[in-house]
C-alpha positions as CSV (number, residue, x, y, z in Angstrom):
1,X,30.4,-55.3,-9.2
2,X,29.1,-52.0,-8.0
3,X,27.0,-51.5,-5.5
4,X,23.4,-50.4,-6.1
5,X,22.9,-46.3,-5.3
6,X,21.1,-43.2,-5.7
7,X,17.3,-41.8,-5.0
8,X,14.4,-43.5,-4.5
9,X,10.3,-43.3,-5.1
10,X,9.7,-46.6,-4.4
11,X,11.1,-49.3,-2.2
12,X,11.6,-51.5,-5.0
13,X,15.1,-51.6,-5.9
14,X,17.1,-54.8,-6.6
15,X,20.8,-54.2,-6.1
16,X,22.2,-54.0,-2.6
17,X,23.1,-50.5,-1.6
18,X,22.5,-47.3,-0.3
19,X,19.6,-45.1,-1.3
20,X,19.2,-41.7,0.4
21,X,16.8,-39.3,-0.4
22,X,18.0,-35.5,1.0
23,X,14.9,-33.2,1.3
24,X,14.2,-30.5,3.2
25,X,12.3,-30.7,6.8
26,X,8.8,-29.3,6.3
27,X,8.1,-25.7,7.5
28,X,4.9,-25.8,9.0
29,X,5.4,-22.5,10.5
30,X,1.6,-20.2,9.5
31,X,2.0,-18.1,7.0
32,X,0.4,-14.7,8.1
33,X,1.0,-12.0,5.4
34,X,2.6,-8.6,6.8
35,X,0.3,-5.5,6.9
36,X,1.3,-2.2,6.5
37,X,1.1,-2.3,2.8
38,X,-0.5,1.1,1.0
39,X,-1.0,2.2,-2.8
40,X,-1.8,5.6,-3.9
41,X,-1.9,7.5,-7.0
42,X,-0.4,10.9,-6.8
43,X,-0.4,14.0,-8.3
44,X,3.6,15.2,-8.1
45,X,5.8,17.9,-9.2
46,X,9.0,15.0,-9.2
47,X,9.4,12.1,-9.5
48,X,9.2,8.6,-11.5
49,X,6.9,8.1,-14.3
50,X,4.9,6.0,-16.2
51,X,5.8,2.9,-13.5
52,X,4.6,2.1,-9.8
53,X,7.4,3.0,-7.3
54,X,8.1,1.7,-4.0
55,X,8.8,4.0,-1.0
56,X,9.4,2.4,2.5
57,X,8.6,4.4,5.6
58,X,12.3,4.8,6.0
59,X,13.2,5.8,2.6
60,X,10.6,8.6,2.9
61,X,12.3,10.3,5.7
62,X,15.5,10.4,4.8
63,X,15.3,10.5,1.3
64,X,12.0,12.4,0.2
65,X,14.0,15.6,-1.6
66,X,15.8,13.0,-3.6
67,X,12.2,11.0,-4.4
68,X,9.6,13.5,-4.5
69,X,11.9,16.9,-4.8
70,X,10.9,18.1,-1.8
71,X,12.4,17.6,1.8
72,X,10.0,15.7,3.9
73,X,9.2,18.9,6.8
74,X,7.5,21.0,3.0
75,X,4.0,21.5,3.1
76,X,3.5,19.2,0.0
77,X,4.6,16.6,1.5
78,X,1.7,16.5,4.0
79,X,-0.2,14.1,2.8
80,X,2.3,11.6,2.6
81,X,3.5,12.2,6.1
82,X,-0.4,11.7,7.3
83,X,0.1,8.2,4.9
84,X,3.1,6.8,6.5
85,X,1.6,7.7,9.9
86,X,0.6,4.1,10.4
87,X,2.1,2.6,6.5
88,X,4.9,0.7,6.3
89,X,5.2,0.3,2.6
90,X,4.1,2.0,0.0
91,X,3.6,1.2,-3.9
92,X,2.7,4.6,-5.2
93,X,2.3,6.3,-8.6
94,X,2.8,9.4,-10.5
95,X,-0.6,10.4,-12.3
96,X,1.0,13.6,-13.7
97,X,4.1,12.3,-15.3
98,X,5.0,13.1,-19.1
99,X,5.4,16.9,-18.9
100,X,8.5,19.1,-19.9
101,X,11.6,18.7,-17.7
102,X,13.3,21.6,-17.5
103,X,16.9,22.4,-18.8
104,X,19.5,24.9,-19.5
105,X,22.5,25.1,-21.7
106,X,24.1,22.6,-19.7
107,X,22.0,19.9,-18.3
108,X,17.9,18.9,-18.4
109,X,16.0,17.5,-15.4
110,X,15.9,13.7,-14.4
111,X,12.1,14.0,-14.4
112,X,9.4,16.1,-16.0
113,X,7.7,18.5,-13.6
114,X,7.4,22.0,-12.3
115,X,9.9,21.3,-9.4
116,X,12.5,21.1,-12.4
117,X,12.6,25.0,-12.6
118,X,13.8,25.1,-8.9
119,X,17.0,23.4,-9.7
120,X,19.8,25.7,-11.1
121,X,23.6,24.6,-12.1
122,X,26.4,26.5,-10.4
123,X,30.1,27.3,-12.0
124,X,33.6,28.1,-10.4
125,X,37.0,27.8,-11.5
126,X,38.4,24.7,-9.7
127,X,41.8,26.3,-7.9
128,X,43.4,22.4,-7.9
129,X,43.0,22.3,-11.9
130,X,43.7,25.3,-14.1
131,X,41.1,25.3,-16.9
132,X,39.2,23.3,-15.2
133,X,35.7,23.8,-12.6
134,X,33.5,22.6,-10.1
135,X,30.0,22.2,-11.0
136,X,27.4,22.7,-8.3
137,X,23.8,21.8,-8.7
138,X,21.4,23.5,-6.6
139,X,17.4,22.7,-5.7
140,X,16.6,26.3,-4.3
141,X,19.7,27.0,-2.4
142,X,20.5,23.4,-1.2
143,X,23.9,21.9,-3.0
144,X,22.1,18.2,-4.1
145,X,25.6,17.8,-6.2
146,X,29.2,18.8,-7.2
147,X,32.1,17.5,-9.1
148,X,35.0,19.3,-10.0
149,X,38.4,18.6,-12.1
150,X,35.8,19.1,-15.3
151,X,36.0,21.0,-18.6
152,X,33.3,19.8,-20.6
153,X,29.9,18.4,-19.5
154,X,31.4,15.1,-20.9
155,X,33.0,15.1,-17.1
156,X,30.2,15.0,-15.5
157,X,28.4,12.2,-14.2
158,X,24.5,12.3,-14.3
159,X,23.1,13.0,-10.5
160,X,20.0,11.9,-9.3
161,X,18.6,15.5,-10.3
162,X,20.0,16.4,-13.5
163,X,21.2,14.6,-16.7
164,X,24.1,16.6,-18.7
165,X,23.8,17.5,-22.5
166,X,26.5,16.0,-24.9
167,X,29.8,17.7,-25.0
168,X,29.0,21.3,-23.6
169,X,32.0,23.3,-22.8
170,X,31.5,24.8,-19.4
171,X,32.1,28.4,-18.3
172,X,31.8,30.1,-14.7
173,X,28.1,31.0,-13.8
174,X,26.4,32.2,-10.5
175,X,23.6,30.3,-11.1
176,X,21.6,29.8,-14.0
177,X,18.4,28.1,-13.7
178,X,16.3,24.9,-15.2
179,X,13.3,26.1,-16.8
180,X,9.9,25.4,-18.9
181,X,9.6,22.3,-17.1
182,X,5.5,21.1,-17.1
183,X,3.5,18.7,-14.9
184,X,1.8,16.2,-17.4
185,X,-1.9,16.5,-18.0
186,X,-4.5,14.0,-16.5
187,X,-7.3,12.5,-18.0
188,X,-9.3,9.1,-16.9
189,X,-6.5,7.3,-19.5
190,X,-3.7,8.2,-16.6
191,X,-5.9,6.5,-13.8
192,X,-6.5,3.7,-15.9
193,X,-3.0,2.7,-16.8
194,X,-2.2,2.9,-12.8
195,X,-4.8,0.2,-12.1
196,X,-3.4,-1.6,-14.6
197,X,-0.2,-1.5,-13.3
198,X,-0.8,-2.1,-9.8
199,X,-2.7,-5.0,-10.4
200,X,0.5,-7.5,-9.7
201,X,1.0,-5.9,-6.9
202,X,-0.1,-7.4,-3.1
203,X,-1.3,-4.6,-0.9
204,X,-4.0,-4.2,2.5
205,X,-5.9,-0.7,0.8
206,X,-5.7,1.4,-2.0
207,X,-6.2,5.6,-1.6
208,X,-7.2,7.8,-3.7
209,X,-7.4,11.9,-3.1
210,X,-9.9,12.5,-5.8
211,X,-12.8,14.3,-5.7
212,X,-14.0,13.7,-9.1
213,X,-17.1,11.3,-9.1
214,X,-16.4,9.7,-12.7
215,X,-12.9,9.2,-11.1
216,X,-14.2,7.6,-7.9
217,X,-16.3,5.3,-9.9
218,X,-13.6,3.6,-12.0
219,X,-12.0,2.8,-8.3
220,X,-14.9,1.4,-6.8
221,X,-15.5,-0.6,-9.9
222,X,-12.3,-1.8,-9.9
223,X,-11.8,-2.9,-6.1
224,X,-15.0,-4.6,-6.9
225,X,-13.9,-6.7,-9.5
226,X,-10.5,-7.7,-8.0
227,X,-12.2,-8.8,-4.9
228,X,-15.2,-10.7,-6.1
229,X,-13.8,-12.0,-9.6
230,X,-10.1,-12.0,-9.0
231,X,-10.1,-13.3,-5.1
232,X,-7.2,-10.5,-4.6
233,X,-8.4,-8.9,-1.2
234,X,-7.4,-5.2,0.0
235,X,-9.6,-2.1,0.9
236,X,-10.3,0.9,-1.5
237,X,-10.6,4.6,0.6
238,X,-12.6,7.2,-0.9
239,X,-13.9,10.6,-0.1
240,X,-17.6,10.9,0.0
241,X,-18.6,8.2,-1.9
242,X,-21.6,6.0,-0.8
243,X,-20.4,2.9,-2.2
244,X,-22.5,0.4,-0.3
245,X,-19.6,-2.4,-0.7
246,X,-17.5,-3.6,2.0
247,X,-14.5,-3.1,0.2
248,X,-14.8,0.2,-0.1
249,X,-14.2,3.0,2.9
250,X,-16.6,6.1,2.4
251,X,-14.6,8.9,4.1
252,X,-16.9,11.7,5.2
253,X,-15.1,14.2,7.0
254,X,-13.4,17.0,4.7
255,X,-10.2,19.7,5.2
256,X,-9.9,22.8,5.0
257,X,-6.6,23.4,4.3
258,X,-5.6,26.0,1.5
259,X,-3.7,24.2,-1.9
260,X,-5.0,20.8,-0.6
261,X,-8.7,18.8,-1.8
262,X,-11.6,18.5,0.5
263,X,-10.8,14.9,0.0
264,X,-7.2,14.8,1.9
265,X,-8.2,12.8,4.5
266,X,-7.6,9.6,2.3
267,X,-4.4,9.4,3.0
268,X,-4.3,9.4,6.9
269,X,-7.2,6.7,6.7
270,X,-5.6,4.6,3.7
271,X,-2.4,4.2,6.2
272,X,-4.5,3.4,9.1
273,X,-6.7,1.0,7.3
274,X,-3.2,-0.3,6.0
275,X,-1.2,-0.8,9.0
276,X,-4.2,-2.2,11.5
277,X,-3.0,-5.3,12.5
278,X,-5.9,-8.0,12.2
279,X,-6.5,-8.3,15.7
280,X,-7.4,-4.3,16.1
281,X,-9.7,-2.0,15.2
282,X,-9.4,1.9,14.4
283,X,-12.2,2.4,16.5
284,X,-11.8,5.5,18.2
285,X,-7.9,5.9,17.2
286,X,-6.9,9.6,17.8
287,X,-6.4,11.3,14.6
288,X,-2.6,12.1,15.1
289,X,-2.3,13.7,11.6
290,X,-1.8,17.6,10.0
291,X,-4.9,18.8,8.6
292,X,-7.8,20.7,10.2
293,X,-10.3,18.1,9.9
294,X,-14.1,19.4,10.1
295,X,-16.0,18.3,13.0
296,X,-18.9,19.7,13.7
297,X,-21.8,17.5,13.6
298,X,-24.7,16.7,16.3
299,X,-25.4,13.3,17.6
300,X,-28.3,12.9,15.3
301,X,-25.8,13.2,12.6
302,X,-23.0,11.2,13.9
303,X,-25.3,8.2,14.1
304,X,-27.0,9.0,10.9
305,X,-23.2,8.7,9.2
306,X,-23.2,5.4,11.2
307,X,-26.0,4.4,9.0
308,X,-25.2,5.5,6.0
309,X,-21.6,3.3,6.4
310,X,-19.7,6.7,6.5
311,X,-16.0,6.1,8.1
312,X,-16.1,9.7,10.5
313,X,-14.1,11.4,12.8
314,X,-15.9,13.5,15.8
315,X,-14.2,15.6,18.3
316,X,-13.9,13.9,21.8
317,X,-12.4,16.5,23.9
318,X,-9.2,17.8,22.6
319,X,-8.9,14.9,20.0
320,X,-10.1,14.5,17.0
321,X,-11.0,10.5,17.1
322,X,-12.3,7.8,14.8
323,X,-16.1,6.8,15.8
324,X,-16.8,3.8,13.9
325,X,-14.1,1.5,12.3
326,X,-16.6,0.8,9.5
327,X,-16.7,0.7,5.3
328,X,-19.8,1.8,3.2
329,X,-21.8,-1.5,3.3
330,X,-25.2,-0.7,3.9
331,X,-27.8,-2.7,2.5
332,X,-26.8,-5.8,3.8
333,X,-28.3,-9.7,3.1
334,X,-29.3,-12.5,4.8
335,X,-25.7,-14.0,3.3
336,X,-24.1,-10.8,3.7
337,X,-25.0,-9.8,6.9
338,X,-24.1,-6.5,8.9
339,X,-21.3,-8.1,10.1
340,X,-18.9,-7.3,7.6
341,X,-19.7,-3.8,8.0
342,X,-17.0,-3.6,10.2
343,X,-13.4,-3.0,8.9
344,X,-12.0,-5.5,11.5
345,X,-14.2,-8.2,9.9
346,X,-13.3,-7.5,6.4
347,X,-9.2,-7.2,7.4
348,X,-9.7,-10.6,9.4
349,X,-11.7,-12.0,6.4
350,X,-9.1,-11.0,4.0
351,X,-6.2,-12.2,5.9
352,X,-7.8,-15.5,6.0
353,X,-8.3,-15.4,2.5
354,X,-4.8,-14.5,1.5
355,X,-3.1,-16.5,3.7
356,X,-5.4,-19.4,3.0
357,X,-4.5,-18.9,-0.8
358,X,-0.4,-18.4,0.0
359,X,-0.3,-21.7,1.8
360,X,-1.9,-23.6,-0.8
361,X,-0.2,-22.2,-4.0
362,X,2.9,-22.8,-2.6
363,X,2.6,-25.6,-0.4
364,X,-0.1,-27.9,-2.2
365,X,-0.7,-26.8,-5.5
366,X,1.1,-29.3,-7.8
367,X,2.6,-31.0,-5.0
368,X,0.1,-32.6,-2.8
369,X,-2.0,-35.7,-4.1
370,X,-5.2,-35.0,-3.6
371,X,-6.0,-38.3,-1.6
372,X,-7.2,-38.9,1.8
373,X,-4.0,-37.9,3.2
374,X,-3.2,-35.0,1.3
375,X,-6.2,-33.4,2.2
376,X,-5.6,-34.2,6.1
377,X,-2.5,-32.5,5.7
378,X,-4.3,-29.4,4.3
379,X,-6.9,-29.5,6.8
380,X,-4.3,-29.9,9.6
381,X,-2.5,-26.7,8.2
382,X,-5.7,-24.6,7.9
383,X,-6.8,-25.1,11.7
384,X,-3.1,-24.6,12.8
385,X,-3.4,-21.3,10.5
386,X,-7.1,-20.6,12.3
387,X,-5.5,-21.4,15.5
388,X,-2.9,-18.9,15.9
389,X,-5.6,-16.4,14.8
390,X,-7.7,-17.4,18.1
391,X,-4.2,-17.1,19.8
392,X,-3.8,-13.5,19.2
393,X,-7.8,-12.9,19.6
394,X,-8.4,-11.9,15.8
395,X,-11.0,-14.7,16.0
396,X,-12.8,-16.5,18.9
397,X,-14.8,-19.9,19.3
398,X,-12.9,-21.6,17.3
399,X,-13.6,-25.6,16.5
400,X,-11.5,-27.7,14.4
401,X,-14.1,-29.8,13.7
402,X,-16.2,-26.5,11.9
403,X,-13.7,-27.1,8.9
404,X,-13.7,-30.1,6.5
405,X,-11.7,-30.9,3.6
406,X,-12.7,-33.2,0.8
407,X,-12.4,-33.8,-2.8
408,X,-14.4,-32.0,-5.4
409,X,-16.5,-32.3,-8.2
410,X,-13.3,-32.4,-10.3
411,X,-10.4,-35.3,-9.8
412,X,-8.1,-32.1,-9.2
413,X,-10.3,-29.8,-7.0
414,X,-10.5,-29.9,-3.1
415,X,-13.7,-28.5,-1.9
416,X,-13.1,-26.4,2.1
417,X,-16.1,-25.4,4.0
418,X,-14.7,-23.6,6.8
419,X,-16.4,-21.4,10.0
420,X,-14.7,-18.5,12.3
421,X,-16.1,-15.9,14.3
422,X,-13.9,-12.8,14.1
423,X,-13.4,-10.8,17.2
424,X,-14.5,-7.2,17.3
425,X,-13.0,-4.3,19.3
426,X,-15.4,-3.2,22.6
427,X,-17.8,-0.1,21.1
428,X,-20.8,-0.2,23.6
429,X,-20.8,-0.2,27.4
430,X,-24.6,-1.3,28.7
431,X,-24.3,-1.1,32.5
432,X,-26.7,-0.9,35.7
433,X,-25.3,0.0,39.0
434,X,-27.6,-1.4,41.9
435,X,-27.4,1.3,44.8
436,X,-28.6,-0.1,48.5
């Protein structure tokens, strides 16, 4: 007769053999979600449409002609250098999309877009192959592709520039160029269908170069409902807009640079805000970016921005420096307090609430009984989460015995009530020298 074999729940088996259970040794390394994560909405001359792309730091460097159509030194490409200043990632979107793309007799543009009419397709008889020619094609003078041994635009393979028409038989030309290609109009409809998209997406702030106040609105709405209805936590940065929400960054400082809005400094602060780690503060970080940011208040008025929750830079020397690390919350509460009027708060707040959310959807949810036990095990993974925060001096004080666990007014619910007190950056030195 056999012997008995196999899994087991229980230890109730009653054959004679072997039962093994394999299962994996439990990872109770903390789960601290990455920062560094940006989202913007752009207006572009190239570029993907009508979908949220991803762009690393890295890919923007070396391959911004090839994403954007422009090399990453051009003056339009400013902004984004200001972004990925301190950004790691970003999830970014093409307002602008669904114009004309340009074309000639031989191929049309990979994307709609005025930087279309700067690419042009080149010609020559290919010496290796009678009949045959190398096709070149150019964005201003640059050669972004060429294929030779081709008659027809049948031999061509599409670049990441240009699609070629159907059977077009090719003749030698010094250059003829892509035209008629159109940006895409933007109305409130374009903005919309970004935040629709973006919301899957997990990111630490949303930017937005607008200076439109209906515009502004729909973002400061938005941010609003994803963090107080949706429990999805990030940080919205706007250009003068008095929001009075700590979710949302009131920029107040404006540039003067020709082509570019008043309103460019969104994208230096939406990288910074982005790439703080949780245990620092922008407070007073050197503005290391490219525009000529407008400085010129008194005291009176630097504290008044203080006040009114205004994010501002102010000259200190030779640098132009962040004074207050600080988002537009204003008219704070008794359960609100003034608190979470700093930006460190809020990114230590969210972090927790992330993380807190991460560990139990993956860990617990639907795999933990809620029991006596199961909700040890959830507290014991909270403090160790809390824990390594006080370890790297995001929070301070910290007592194990300020969290509880227990069950909730539902068989299925677990009901936390949990305490930190996040540590904020030095601002103010009060000193007295006693001189004998």
């Amino acid at each position: 007769m056999a012997l008995g074999g196999g899994t087991f729940v229980l230890q109730n088996k009653t054959l004679p053999g072997a039962y093994i259970n394999f299962v994996s040794a439990k990872n109770n390394n903390v789960m601290f979600g990455e920062r560094g994560y940006a989202t913007m909405p752009l207006l572009l001359d190239w570029g993907e449409e009508s979908k949220v792309f991803e762009v690393t730091n890295g890919d923007f460097q070396k391959y911004s002609t090839k994403i954007f159509g422009y090399d990453y030194t051009h003056e339009k490409m400013k902004g984004l250098r200001d972004l990925f200043r301190n950004a790691k990632t970003a999830y970014l979107y093409r307002l602008n999309g669904g114009g004309v793309k340009a074309s000639n007799t031989y191929a049309t543009a990979k994307y709609s877009g005025t930087r279309g009419n700067d690419l042009k397709t080149v010609i020559v008889a290919d010496p290796d192959n009678e009949n045959k020619f190398i096709v070149k094609t150019l964005l201003d003078t640059l050669v972004v592709d060429e294929q030779g041994n081709a008659a027809t635009t049948d031999d061509l393979v599409d670049n990441d520039y240009v699609t070629w028409k159907a059977n077009v038989t090719l003749a030698a030309t010094a250059g003829l160029a892509l035209t008629n290609g159109t940006n895409g109009t933007v109305t409130g409809t374009n903005h919309q269908t970004y935040l629709d998209k973006i919301e899957p997406y997990t990111f630490n702030t949303m930017g937005v170069d607008t200076t439109e106040s209906t515009v502004k609105a729909l973002y400061a709405a938005f941010v609003k409902r994803m963090r107080d209805e949706m429990g999805v936590k990030f940080q919205l940065v706007l250009h003068s807009y008095a929001a009075d929400y700590l979710g949302t960054i009131n920029v107040k400082n404006s540039v003067s640079d020709t082509g570019w809005n008043a309103s460019a400094l969104v994208y230096w602060v939406t990288g910074a805000s982005a790439g703080c780690e949780i245990n620092k503060s922008n407070l007073n970080k050197v503005y290391d970016g490219e525009f000529t940011v407008g400085t010129d208040y008194t005291q009176h008025q630097l504290e008044a921005a203080i006040k009114a929750g205004e994010f501002t830079f102010h000259m200190v020397g030779d640098d132009v420096r962040v004074l207050e690390d600080i988002n537009s919350y204003v008219n704070v509460t008794d359960e609100m307090g003034d608190v979470f009027q700093y930006n460190q708060v809020v990114r230590v707040c969210d972090q927790i609430g992330n993380d807190i959310a991460t560990i139990f959807n993956t860990r617990f949810l639907g795999v933990c009984p809620n029991d006596e036990d199961g909700r040890l095990s959830f507290w014991g993974t909270v403090v160790k989460h809390h824990k390594e925060l006080q370890k790297i001096r995001a929070i301070q004080g910290f007592d194990e015995n300020d969290i509880t666990v227990e069950r909730g007014d539902e068989k299925d619910a677990v009901y936390v009530v949990d305490a930190v007190e996040v540590t904020v950056a030095m601002g103010k030195l009060y000193m007295i020298v006693k001189v004998a």
